[in-house]
Every structure is written in C-alpha cells, then in structure tokens.
C-alpha positions as semicolon CSV with decimal commas, in nm:
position;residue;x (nm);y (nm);z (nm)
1;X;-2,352;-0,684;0,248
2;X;-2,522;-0,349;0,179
3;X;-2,702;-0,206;0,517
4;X;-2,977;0,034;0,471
5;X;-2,960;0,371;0,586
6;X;-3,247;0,563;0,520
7;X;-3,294;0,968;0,670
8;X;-3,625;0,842;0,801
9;X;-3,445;0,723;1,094
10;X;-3,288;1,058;1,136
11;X;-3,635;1,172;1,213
12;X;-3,675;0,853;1,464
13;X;-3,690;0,928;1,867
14;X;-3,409;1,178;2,056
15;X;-3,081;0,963;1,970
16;X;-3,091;1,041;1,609
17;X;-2,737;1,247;1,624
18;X;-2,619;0,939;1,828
19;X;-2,712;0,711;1,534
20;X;-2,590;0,914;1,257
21;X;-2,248;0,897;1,423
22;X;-2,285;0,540;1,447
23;X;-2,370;0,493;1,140
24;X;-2,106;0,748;0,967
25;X;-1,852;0,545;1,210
26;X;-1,994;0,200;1,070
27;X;-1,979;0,362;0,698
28;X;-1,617;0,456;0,765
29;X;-1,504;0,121;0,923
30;X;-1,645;-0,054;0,617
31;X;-1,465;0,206;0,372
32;X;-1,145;0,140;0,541
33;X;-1,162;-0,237;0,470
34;X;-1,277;-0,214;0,147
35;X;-1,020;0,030;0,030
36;X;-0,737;-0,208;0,246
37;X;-0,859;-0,570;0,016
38;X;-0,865;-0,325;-0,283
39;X;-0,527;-0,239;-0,241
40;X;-0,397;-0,600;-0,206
41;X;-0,652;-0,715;-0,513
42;X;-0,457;-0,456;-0,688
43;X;-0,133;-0,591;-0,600
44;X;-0,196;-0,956;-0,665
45;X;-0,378;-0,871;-0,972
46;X;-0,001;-0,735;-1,082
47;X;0,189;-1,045;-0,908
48;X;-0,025;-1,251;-1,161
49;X;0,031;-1,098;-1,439
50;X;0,368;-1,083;-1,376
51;X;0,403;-1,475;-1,282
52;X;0,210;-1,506;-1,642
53;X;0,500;-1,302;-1,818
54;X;0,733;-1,570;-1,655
55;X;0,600;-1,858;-1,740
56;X;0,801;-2,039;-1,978
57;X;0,603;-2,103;-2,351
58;X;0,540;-2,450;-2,260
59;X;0,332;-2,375;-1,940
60;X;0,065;-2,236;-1,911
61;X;-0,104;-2,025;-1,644
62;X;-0,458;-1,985;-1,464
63;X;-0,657;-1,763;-1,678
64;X;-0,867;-1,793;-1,414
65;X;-0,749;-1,642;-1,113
66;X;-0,695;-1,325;-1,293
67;X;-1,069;-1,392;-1,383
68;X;-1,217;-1,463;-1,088
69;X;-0,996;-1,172;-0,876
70;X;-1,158;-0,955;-1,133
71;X;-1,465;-0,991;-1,059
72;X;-1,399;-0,988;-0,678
73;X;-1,216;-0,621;-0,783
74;X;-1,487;-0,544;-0,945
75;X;-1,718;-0,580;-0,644
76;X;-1,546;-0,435;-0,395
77;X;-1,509;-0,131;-0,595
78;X;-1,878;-0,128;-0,650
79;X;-1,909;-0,127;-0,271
80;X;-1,640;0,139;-0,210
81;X;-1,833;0,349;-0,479
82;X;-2,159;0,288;-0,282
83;X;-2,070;0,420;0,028
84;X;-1,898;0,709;-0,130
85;X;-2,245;0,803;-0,312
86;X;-2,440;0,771;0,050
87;X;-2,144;0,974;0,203
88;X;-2,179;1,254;-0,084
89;X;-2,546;1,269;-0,098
C-alpha cells in the first residue's frame, strides 16, 4: 500500500512542519517493517534451500515456496526502495 505524499501539501495551511513529521514518522515506521519481513524472507529463503539440499533423491520439494517467497521478496524490496527514493529526493 503506497500512500501519496506530494510537497503540495507542504504548502497546505500552518501545520505543514507538523505533517511532514508525521509523515517522515509514518515513512520510517513503514521502513522499519519492511526491512524487519525482509530480513526473515531472507532467512527462510535460506532455510528452504537448505531443507531442498536435504531432501533425499527420492523426494522432492516445493519449487514453489521458494517461488512464491520470491516474489513476495521481491515486493517488499520494491517498497523499501520506494520509500528510500521519496526519503532521498
């Protein structure tokens, strides 16, 4: 869920500095779950593949999950590099 923050509102009525810190404070909170599931996407996305280096020949594993995590890296990263790009604007 991407929110919009636009500098018009900075321009908006007297509690401008009062939303900018709410908004850097919102930005942050987000950040610091983000980077908190990227961490443990990272970790099972190693607990997989090491379960799949396990597995004896004759079963076989989800190629799946490591699919599907993947992706749901892949977005969270996307997010984390979104607020990063508003932050460094």
């Amino acid at each position: 869920m991407e929110q919009g923050y636009t500098c018009a509102r900075l321009v908006d009525g007297g509690d401008s500095m009062n939303w900018v810190s709410d908004t850097l404070d919102d930005l942050k909170e987000r950040y610091n779950e983000l980077y908190e599931v990227r961490e443990k996407l990272w970790d099972l996305m190693g607990l997989i593949e090491e379960v799949e280096g396990m597995l004896p020949h004759d079963i076989m594993g989800s190629h799946h999950a490591e699919m599907e995590y993947g992706d749901t890296l892949s977005q969270v990263e996307d997010e984390i590099q979104s607020i990063e790009d508003k932050v460094n604007q």
